[in-house]
Structure formats: C-alpha cells, structure tokens
C-alpha positions as a Markdown table, in Angstrom:
| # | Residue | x | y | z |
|---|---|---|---|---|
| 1 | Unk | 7.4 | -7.9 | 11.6 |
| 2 | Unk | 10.3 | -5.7 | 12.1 |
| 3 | Unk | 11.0 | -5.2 | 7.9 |
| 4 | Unk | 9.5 | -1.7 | 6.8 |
| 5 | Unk | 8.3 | -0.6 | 3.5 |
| 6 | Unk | 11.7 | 1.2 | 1.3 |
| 7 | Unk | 11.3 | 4.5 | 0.2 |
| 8 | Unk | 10.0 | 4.6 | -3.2 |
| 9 | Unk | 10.6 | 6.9 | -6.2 |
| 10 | Unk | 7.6 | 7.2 | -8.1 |
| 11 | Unk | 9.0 | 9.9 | -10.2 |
| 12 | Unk | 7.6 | 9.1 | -13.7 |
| 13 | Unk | 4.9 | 6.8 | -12.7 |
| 14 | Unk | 1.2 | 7.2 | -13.8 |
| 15 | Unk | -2.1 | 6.0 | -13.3 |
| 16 | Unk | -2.7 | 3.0 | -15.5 |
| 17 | Unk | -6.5 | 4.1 | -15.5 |
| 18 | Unk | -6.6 | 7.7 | -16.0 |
| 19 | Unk | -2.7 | 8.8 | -16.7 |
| 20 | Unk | -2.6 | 10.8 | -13.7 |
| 21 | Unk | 0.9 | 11.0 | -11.7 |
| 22 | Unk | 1.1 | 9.1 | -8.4 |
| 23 | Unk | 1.8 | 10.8 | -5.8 |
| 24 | Unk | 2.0 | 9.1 | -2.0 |
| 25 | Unk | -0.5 | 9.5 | 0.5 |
| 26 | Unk | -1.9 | 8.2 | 4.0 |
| 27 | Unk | -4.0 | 5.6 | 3.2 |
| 28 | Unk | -6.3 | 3.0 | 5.8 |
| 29 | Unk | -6.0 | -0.5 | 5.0 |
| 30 | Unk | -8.6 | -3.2 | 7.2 |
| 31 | Unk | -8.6 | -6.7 | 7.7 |
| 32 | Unk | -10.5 | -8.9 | 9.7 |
| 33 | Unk | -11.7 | -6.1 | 11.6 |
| 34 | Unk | -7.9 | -4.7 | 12.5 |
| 35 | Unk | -7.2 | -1.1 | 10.6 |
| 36 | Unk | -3.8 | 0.7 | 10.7 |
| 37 | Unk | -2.3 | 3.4 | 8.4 |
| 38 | Unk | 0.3 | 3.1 | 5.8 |
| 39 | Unk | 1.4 | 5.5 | 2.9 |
| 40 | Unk | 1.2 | 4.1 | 0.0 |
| 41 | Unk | 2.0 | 5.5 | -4.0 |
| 42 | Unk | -1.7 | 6.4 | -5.5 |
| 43 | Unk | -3.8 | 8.6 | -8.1 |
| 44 | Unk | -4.9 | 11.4 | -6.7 |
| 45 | Unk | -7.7 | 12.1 | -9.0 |
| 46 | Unk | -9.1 | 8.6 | -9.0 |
| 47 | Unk | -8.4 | 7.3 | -6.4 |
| 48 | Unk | -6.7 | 3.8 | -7.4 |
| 49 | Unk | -4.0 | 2.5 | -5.1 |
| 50 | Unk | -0.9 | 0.5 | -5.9 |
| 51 | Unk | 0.8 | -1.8 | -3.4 |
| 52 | Unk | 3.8 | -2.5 | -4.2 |
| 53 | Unk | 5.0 | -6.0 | -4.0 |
| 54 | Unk | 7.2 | -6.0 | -1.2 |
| 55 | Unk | 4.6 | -5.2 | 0.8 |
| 56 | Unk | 1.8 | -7.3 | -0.5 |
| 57 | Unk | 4.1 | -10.5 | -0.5 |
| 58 | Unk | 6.0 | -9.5 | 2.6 |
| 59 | Unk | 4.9 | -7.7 | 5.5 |
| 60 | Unk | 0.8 | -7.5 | 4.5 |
| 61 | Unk | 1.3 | -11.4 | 4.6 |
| 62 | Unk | 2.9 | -11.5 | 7.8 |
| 63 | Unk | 0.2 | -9.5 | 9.4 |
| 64 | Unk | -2.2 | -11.6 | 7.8 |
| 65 | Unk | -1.2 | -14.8 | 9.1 |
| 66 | Unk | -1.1 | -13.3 | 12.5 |
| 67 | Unk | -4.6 | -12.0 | 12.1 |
| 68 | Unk | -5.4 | -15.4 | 11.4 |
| 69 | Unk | -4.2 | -17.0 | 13.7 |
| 70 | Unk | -6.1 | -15.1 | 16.6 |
C-alpha cells in the first residue's frame, strides 16, 4: 500500500447538501475494529464527507482486503 492520496484542489467545490465550501480536514475512518486518520475534502457546517475515488477504489480497498484477510 505504498500509493498516497494526491493533493487535491477543492477550490470551487460545495456541499451538494447545504452549498457550503469544502474545506479539508482530519477525519477518523474504522473498519472492522482498525481506525486510522486521513484528511479528507468535507463541509464544515454539516458535516458530510466526500471520498474521493481514488481512494475509495484504491487504497481504502487495499486495506480492506487486508483487514479481511486477518
């Protein structure tokens, strides 16, 4: 699992709930029991999260499968 997350610009981008900028922040992700940080684009006045594809489809997968495989 050596690929990282790019830098992202989310100049521009708002909230698809409330129309709030994203701005990116520290955020705990969990599963199966195992927690770890990542910063992540997000709406600081809902709350709502977005993860971006490349790290839903790449590296959150390859931790998953190791998870797994435990």
């Amino acid at each position: 699992m050596d690929r990282k997350l790019p830098d992202m610009d989310i100049t521009g981008w708002v909230c698809q709930k409330c129309q709030s900028p994203l701005t990116i922040y520290q955020v705990r992700v969990t599963y199966m029991g195992a927690s770890f940080e990542v910063e992540l684009p997000g709406c600081a006045q809902c709350g709502t999260t977005m993860i971006p594809k490349i790290l839903a489809f790449g590296k959150m997968l390859d931790v998953e499968k190791i998870l797994e495989d435990k």
